[in-house]
C-alpha positions in Angstrom: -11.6 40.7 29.5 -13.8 37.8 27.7 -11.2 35.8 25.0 -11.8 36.6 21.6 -14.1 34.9 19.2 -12.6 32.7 16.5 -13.7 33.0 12.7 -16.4 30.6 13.8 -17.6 32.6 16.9 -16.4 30.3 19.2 -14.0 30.8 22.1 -10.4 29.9 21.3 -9.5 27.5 23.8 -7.6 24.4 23.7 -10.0 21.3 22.9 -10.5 18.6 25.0 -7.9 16.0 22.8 -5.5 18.8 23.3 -5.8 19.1 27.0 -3.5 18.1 29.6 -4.9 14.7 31.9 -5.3 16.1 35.6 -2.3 15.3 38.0 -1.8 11.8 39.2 -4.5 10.6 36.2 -3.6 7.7 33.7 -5.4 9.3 30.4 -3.8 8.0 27.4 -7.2 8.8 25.2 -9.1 11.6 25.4 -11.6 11.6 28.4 -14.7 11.7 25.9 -13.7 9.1 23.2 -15.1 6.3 25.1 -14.8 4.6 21.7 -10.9 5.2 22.4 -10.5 4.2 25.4 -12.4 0.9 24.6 -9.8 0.3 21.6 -6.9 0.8 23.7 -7.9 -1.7 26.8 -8.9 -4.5 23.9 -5.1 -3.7 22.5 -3.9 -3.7 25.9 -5.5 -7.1 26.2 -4.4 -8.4 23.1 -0.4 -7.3 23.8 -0.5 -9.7 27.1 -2.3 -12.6 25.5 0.6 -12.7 23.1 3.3 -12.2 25.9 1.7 -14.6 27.8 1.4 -17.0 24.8 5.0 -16.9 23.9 6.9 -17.2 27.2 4.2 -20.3 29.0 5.9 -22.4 26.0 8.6 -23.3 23.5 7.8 -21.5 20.2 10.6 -22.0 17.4 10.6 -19.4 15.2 10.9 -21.6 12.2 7.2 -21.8 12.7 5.1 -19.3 10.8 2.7 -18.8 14.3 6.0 -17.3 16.2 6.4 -15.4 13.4 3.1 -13.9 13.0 2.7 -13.5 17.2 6.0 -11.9 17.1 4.9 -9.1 14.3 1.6 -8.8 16.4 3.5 -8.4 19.7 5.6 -5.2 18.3 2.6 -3.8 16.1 -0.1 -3.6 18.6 2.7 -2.8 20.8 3.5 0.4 18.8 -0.4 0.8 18.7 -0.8 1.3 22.4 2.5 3.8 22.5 0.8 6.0 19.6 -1.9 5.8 20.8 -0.8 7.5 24.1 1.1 9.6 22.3 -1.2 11.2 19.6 -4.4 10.7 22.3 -6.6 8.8 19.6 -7.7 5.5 19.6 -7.3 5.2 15.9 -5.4 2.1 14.6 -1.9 3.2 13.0 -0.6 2.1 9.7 -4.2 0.3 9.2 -3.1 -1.4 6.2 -0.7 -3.0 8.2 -3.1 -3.7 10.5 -5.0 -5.9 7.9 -2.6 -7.9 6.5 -1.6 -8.8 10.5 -5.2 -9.6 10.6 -5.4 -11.8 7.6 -2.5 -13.6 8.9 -3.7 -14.2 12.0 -6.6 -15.3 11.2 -5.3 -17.8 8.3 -2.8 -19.4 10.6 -6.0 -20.0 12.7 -8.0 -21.7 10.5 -5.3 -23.6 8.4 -4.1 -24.8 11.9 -7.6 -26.2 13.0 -9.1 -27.4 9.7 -5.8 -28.8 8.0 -3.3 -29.7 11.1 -6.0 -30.4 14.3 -8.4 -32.0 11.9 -11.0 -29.8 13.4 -10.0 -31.2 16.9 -11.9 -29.2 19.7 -9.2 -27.1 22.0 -11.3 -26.9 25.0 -10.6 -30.2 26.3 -7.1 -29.4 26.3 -7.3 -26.3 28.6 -8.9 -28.2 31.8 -7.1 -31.8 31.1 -3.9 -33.1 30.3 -1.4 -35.8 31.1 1.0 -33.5 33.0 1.0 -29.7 33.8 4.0 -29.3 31.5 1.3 -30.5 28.4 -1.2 -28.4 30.4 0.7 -24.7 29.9 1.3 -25.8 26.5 -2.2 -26.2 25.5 -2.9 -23.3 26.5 -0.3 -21.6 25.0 -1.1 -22.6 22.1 -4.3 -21.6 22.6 -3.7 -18.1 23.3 -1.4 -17.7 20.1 -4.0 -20.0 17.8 -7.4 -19.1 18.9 -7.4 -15.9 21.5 -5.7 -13.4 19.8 -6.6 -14.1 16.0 -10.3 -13.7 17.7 -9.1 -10.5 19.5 -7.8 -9.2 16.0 -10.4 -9.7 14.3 -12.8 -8.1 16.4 -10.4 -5.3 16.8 -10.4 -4.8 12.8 -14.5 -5.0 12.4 -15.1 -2.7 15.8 -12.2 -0.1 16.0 -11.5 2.8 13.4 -10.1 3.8 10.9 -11.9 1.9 8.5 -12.1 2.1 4.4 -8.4 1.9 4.2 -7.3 -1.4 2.7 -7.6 -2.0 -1.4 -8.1 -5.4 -2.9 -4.3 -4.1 -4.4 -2.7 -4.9 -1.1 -3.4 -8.2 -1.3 -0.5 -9.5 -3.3 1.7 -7.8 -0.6 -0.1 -9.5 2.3 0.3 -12.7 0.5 3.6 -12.5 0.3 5.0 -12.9 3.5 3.1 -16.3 4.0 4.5 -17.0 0.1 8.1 -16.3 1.5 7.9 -18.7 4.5 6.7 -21.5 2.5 9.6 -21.1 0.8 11.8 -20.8 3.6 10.5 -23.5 5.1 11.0 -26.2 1.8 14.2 -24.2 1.9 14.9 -25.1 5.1 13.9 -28.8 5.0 16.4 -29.0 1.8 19.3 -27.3 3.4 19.0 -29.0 6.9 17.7 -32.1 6.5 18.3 -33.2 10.3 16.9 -30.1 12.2 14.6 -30.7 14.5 10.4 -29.8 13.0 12.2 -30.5 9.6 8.7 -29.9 8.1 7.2 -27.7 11.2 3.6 -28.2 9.5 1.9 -31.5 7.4 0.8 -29.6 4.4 4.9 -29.1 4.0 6.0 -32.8 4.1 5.8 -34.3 0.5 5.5 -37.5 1.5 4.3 -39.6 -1.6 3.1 -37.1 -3.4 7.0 -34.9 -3.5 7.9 -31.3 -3.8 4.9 -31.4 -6.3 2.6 -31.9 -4.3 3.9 -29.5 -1.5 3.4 -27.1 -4.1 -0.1 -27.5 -5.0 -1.2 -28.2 -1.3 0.3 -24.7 -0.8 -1.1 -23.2 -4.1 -4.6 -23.9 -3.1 -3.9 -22.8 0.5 -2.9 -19.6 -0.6 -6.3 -19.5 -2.3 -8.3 -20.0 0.2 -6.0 -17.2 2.0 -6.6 -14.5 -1.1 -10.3 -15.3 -0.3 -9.9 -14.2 3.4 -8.1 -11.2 2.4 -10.3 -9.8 -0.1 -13.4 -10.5 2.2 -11.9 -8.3 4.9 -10.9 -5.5 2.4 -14.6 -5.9 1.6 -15.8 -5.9 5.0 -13.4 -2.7 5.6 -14.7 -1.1 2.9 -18.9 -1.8 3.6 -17.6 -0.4 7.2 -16.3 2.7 5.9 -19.7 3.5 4.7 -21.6 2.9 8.1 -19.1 4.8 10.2 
């Protein structure tokens, strides 16, 4: 006897997201989102560039980059497990998503244009003084340049789109708000720790706490600016998908 019909004359049998991977497969997206399984290797990717990052080098947590590789690390962590779980390649929690993004990308650029001076990396990954220096370029590397990079391309290619609001952008300024502050905090409280100021913009040299403050104030400009152009790029995205 044939199955019956749905309400929509179709057969009711269980749909290809909802079937079972054949025995001794690895499917952790469904077999026709090739989109899916695309977004899950490039997380995949992205979770052992930060491992490999974080353990080829010293990386303090005082500095904001461990703390934004760290939040990466367990977010696109989480990612790959839902992912599995739920058998989409969607992006969870993609608010979240963005503001990792922003941060990512901010500690990027504020690390090349204001700390490096716009110093090219490359050189750095074939040649240094000792191997010791060598692993560390690279490691610094991977956490500075690769995975921002990865994020970002991750954010533009892979769904969901449309979800961020220009209104999340006082919450995704705030953690980088809160470390400045932690940091001057820091520098106050323990004035002989070691990376007392762990980035230039935080010394106030000549110009004092003042001057810490505006260097930071027009930082966290230039970050708002980031933010609202990827809740804009989200947004034109959403349309196209």
């Amino acid at each position: 006897m044939s199955a019956a019909p749905t309400a929509a004359g179709s057969v009711d049998a269980p749909s290809a997201i909802d079937a079972a991977p054949a025995a001794g497969s690895i499917a952790p997206i469904a077999a026709d989102d090739e989109v899916g399984r695309a977004a899950f290797t490039w997380r995949l990717v992205m979770v052992l560039a930060l491992v490999a990052g974080l353990v080829s080098d010293a990386h303090p947590l005082h500095f904001f980059t461990t703390q934004v590789s760290v939040i990466a690390l367990g977010y696109f962590a989480v990612s790959l497990h839902l992912m599995v779980v739920r058998r989409t390649g969607a992006a969870p929690a993609p608010r979240l998503r963005g503001a990792i993004v922003l941060w990512l990308v901010a500690t990027m650029l504020v690390s090349h244009v204001v700390d490096r001076g716009g110093e090219n990396p490359i050189p750095g990954l074939l040649d240094a003084s000792t191997p010791a220096e060598l692993l560390a370029n690279r490691s610094v590397f991977l956490l500075l340049y690769a995975v921002p990079v990865l994020a970002l391309v991750d954010f533009v290619v892979f769904r969901p789109h449309g979800a961020t609001r220009l209104r999340d952008l006082p919450l995704w300024l705030a953690f980088p708000a809160g470390y400045v502050v932690m940091a001057v905090g820091r520098a106050l409280l323990l004035p002989e720790a070691p990376d007392r100021f762990p980035y230039g913009f935080l010394d106030p040299g000549d110009a004092g706490f003042v001057g810490v403050g505006l260097r930071a104030l027009a930082l966290g400009v230039g970050v708002a600016v980031i933010g609202a152009v990827l809740v804009a790029v989200d947004r034109m995205l959403r349309r196209l998908d």
